[in-house]
N, C-alpha and C positions, 0 to 999 in steps of 0.2 A: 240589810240582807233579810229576806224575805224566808221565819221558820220552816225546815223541810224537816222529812224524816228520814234519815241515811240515804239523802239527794233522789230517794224513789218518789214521793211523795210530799206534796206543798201542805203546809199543816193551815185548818181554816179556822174561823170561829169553834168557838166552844156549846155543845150541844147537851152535854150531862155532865154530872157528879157523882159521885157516892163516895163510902168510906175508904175505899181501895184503890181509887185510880179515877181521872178526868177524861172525857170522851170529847173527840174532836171531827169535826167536819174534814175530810180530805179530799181530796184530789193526786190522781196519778199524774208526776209529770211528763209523762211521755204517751201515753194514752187518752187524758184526759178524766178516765172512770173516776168517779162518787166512793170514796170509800168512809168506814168511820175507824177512827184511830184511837185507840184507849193507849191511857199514860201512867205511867206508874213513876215517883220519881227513886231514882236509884240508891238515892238514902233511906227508902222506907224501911221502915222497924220491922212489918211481919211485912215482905214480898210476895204477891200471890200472881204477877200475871202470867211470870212465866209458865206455872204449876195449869194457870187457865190454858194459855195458848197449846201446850201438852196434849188437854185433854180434848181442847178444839180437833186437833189432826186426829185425834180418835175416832170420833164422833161425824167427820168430815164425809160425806156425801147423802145423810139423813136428809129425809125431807125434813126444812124447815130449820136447819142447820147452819148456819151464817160460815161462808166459806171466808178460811184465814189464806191473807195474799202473803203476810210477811210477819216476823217475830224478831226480834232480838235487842240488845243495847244500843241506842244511838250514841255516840261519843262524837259527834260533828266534826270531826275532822276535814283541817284544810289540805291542802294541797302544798308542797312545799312552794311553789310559784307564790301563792294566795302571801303565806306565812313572811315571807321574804319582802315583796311588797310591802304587805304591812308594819313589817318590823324598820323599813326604813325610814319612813312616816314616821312611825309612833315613837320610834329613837329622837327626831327632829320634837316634836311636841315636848317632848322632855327636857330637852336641853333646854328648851324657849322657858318654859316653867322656869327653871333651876336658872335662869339669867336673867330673870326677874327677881331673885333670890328667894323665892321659894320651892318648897317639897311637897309633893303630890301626896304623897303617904298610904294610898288607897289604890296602886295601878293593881288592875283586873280588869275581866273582858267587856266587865261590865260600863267602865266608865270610858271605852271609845266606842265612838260611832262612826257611822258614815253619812256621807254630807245627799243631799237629793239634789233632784233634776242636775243642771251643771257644775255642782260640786260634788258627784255620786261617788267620785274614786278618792275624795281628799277622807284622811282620818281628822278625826275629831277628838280632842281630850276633853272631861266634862267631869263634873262632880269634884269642887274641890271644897267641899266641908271638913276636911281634915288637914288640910293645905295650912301648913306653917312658914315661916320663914327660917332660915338656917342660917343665913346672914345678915350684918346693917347693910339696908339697902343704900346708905352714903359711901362708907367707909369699909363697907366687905369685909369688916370685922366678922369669923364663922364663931359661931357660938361654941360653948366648950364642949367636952366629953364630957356624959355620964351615962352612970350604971343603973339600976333597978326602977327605972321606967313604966310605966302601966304601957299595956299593950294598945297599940293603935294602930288599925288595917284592917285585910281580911286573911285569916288562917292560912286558907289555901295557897294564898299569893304571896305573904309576906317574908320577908328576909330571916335569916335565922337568926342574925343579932339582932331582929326587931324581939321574937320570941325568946330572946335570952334577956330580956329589957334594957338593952343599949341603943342608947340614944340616936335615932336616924338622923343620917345625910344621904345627901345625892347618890351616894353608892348603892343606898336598899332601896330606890326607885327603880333603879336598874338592872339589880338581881330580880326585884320582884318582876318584872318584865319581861325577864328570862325565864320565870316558870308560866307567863304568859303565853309566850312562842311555843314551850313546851306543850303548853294543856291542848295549842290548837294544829300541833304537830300529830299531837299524838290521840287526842282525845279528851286524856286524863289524869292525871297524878299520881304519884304511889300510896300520897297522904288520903286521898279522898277515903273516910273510915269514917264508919258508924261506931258511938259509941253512947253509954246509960245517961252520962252528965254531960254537962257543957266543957266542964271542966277535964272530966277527964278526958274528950275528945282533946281540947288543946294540949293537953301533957302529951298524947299519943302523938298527933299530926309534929309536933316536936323532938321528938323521939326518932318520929322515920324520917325527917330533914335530916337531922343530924347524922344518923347512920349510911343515909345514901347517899356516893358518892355521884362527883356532876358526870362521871361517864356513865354510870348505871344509870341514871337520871334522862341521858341523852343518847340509849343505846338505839340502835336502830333510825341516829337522826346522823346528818353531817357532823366532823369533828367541830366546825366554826362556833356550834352551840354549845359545846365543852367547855371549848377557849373564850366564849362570852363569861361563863361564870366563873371561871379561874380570872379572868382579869376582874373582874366586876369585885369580888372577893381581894383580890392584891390589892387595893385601892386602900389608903389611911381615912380616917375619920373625915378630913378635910379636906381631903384629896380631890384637886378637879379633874371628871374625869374624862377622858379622849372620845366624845363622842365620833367626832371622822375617822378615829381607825373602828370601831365596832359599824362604823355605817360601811368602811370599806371592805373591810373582810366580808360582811356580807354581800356587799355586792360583789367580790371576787368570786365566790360560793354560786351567782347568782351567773354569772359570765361562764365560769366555768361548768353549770349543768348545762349550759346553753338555753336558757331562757330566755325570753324576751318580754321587757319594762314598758307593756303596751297596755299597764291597768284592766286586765279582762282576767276579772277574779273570779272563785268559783262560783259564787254566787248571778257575778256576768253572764255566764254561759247559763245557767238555770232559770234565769229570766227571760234568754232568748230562745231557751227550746220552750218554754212556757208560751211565749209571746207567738211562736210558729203553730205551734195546738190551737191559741187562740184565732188566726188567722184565718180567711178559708180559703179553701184548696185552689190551687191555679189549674188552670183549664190546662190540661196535656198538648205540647205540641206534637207535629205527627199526623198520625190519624185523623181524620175529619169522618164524619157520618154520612154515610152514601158516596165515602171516595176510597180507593184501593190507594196502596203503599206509591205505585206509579205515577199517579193522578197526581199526590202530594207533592211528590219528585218535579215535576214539571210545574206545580203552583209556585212551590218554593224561587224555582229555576227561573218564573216569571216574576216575583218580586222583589228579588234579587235586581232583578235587569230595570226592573221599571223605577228603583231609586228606593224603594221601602214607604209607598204613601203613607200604607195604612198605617195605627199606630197601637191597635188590640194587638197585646202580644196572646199566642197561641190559638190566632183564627187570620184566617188570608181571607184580605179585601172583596167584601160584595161584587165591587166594579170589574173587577178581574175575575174576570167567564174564563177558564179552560177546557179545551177539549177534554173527556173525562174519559180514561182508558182504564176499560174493567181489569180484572184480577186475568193475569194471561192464559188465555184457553183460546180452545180451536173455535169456538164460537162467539170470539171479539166483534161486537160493533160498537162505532162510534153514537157518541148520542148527541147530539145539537146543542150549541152552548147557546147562553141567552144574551141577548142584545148587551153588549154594553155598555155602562150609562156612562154619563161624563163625568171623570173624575174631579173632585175638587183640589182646590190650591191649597195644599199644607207644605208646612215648611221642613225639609229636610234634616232630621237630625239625625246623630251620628248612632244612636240606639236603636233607631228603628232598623238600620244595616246592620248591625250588630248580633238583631233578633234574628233576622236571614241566617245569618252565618251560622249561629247557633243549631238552627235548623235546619240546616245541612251538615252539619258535624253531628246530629244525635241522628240523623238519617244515613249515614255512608253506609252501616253495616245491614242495609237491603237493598234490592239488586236496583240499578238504575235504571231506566230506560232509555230506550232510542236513542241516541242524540238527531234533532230536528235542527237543522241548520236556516237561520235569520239571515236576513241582509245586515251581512257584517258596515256596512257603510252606515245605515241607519240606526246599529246598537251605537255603535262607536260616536255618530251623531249624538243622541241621546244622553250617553255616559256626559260628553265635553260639557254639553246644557248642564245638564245637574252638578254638573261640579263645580261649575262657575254661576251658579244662583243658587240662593236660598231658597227658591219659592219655583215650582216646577210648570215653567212659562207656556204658553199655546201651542208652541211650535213643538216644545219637546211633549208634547200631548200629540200633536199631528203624528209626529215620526214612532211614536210608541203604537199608536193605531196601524198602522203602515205595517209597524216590526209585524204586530199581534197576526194581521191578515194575512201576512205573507207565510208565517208560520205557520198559520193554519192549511192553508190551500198548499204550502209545503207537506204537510201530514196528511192532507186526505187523499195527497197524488200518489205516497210512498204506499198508505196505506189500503190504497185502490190497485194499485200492481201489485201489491202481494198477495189481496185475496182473488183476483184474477188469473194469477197463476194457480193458484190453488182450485179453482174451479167454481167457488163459492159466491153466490151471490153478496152485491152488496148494495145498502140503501142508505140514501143521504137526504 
């Protein structure tokens, strides 16, 4: 997943430093715009950017004054989709571990990834320098209990009996994985605390585990996350535990918000508005230059009928001359279409008709024109050819020419009696 900043902004290379904060290259993802993004990290000792960014909106229209787009704490928050996804994975990773008869000892955000190109949606478990064994991997013999343990893991993630120095099993993998979910549920923790020592920070982060319970823990989240660490917690020392009911419940959780398990994580969709900015723009269908709303109407209506040669989406075929009927006023004339040419043999595919339709569907809501009536025998001709070959034969070139003429000299007959009646000269 590719660093953002509160999903507005793709985070780039690194451009400065100083005492107070790292300055970063950005990018707007939905605009595209150049911005530069200063970072502060949210355990700093003296905090000053917020105090900056304050005094930026003060100062905000000075010449020479760097205009602020956006301010506050990123907490990266996923999505419950994203989280739920991942937790079914990273429950599987776990189990595989502990059934090789080892303990991960270290689960944090930090040690899964995700896999590239056609592995992008698999998680990945990694980092196991702290990775023990809990059992004889012959004889499954689990090693014993015990008490007052040096600590091993990280703070933030770790179980409480790891922090009270009791000897980890499979159970504080799995709690710790529960503050996991939580951190990318929510953002962040209750424990995340600054403090003078190291030490005293670990007495503290210990303190607020202890007093918080897992519904305070999990307010604001489904109950399934509660009932993850009350089971997680019910487990004995040696206890194996049910990884299929914790993968089932949450995918019950998962059914029942009506989700859908089609891997398009948040991250998915921020690469593919990324990936549309970087594209460029598709030519408009519709409108053409030097043709009115009517004109189009009748291009469409002609390549429609002629099988879909061309294969440029959002421009009608060179070869296909229409008669070009201006914007409707009392001073309509016709203008001479141009010869012609012979169309080439391309093969029929099902997108090229598709692109038609389309272009008659983003066209309904302006006015139609005329309807000019063809020799039904020759469309109907025409249609049978193209549907029964791949490759659009001589004959059904002959009778498309046929159609084309006949419509034409259909139109300039309708269109010769009506300015007649009117009184109005006309030139051909």
């Amino acid at each position: 997943m590719e660093p953002s900043i509160s999903n507005k902004y793709k985070l780039g290379p690194k451009i400065g430093s100083g005492s107070f904060g790292v300055i970063f290259h950005g990018t707007d993802v939905l605009t595209g715009e150049e911005v530069a993004i200063k970072h502060e990290h949210v355990e700093t000792k003296h905090p000053q950017l917020m105090h900056e960014s304050r005094v930026y909106k003060i100062l905000q229209g000075g010449t020479g004054i760097p205009n602020v787009k956006w301010s506050g704490i990123c907490g990266n928050k996923l999505s419950l989709k994203s989280v739920l996804m991942l937790a079914d994975q990273m429950i599987d990773r776990i189990e595989f571990v502990h059934s090789k008869s080892y303990l991960h000892r270290d689960i944090k955000p930090d040690n899964f990834i995700m896999g590239r190109r056609s592995k992008d949606n698999e998680v990945f478990i990694v980092d196991f320098g702290l990775a023990t064994k809990y059992r004889h991997p012959s004889s499954y013999n689990h090693i014993p209990y015990r008490e007052n343990r040096n600590f091993v893991g990280t703070e933030r993630f770790a179980s409480k009996n790891t922090h009270h120095g009791i000897q980890q099993s499979r159970r504080d993998d799995l709690e710790s994985l529960g503050y996991v979910l939580i951190y990318f549920l929510k953002g962040s923790l209750p424990w995340q605390i600054k403090a003078a020592t190291q030490k005293k920070k670990s007495e503290k982060v210990r303190e607020i585990k202890d007093s918080t319970s897992f519904e305070d823990l999990c307010h604001g989240c489904p109950i399934e996350f509660a009932c993850y660490f009350h089971y997680c917690c019910s487990l004995h020392f040696d206890t194996k535990p049910d990884y299929g009911y914790l993968k089932r419940m949450f995918r019950s959780l998962f059914s029942r918000e009506g989700l859908k398990m089609d891997y398009v994580f948040d991250w998915t969709i921020l690469k593919y508005q990324q990936s549309v900015l970087a594209a460029p723009p598709a030519r408009a269908l519709g409108h053409v230059a030097g043709t009115s709303t009517q004109e189009t109407h009748v291009a469409a209506n002609y390549n429609r009928q002629s099988g879909g040669e061309e294969r440029s989406a959002g421009r009608f075929p060179e070869q296909k001359s229409v008669a070009k009927v201006s914007a409707v006023s009392k001073d309509a004339k016709l203008s001479s279409s141009k010869p012609m040419r012979q169309p080439r043999d391309l093969p029929i595919q099902a997108s090229a008709s598709n692109r038609c339709k389309d272009t008659l569907v983003l066209d309904k809501s302006s006015p139609s024109p005329e309807t000019i009536d063809a020799n039904p025998k020759a469309v109907q001709e025409i249609q049978t050819e193209l549907k029964n070959s791949s490759i659009v034969s001589s004959k059904a070139r002959a009778h498309l020419l046929v159609g084309i003429v006949k419509m034409y000299e259909s139109f300039i007959k309708s269109f010769k009696s009506m300015s007649l009646s009117n009184g109005e000269n006309f030139q051909h």
